[in-house]
C-alpha positions as CSV (number, residue, x, y, z in Angstrom):
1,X,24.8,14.5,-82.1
2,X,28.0,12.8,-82.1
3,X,28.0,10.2,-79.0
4,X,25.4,8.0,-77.7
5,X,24.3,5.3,-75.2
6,X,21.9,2.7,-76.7
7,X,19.8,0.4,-75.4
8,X,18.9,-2.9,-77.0
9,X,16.5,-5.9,-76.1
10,X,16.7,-9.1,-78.1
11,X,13.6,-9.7,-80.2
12,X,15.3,-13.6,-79.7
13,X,16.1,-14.2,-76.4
14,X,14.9,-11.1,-74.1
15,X,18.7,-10.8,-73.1
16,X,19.1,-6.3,-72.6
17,X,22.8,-4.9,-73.5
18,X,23.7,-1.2,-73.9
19,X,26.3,-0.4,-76.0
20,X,27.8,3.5,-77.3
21,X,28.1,4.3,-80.4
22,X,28.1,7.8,-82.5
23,X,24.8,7.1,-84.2
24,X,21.5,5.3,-82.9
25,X,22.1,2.4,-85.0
26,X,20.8,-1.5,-85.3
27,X,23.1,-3.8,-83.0
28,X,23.7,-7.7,-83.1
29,X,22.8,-9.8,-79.4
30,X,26.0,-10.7,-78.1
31,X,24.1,-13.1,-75.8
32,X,22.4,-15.7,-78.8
33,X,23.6,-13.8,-82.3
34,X,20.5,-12.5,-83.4
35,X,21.6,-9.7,-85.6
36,X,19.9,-6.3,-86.6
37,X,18.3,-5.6,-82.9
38,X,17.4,-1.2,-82.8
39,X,17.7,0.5,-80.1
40,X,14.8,0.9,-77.8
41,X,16.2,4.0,-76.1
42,X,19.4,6.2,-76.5
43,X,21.1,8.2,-73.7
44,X,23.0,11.2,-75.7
45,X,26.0,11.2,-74.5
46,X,27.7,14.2,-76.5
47,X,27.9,16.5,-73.9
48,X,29.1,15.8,-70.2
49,X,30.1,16.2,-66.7
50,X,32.7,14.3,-65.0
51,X,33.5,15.3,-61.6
52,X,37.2,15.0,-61.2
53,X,39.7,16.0,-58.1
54,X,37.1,18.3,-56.6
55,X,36.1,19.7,-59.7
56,X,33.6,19.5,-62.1
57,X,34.9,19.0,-66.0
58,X,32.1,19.8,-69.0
59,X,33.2,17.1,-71.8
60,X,32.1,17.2,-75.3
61,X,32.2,14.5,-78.1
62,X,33.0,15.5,-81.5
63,X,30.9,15.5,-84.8
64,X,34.0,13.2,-86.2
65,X,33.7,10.5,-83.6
66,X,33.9,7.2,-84.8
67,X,34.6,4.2,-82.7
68,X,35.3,6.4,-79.7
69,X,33.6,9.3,-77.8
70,X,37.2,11.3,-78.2
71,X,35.6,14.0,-75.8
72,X,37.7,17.1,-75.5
73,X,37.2,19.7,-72.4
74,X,35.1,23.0,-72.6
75,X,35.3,23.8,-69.1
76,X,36.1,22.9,-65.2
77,X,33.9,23.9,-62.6
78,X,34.0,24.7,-58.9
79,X,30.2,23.8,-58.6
80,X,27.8,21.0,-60.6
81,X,25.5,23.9,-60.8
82,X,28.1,26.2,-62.9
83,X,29.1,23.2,-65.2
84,X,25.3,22.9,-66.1
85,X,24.7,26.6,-66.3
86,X,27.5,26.7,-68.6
87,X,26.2,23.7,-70.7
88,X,22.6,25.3,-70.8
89,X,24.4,28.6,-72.7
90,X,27.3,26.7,-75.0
């Protein structure tokens, strides 16, 4: 998968951050420092729907993202329900 919301808790000081990435990788705190923290959940993110002006626009990261999602459009939908039925078939 190429995008990814993660989730991190500091094993130091209990301070939560999420940050997005292309992998589910090991993070530093930027509350205290404390460096090598792993993700303790990860919302992919490769695939999505944004509504925009009335219409609903399925968005999908590339394999070759980096330091950015760089989604691209598949689709715009009248309805949430099409973008989604569309996403279940691509």
């Amino acid at each position: 998968m190429a995008w990814y919301r993660n989730h991190y808790k500091c094993a130091r000081c209990d301070y939560e951050w999420p940050d997005e990435w292309s992998c589910m990788c090991d993070d530093d705190c930027p509350q205290c420092g404390a460096r090598h923290m792993s993700p303790y959940e990860s919302d992919d993110l490769t695939e999505v729907i944004s509504e925009e002006d009335g219409e609903f626009v399925v968005l999908r990261s590339p394999e070759t993202a980096g330091h950015y999602a760089d989604y691209y459009e598949l689709g715009s939908f009248a309805t949430r329900a099409e973008a989604e039925a569309f996403l279940a078939t691509a």
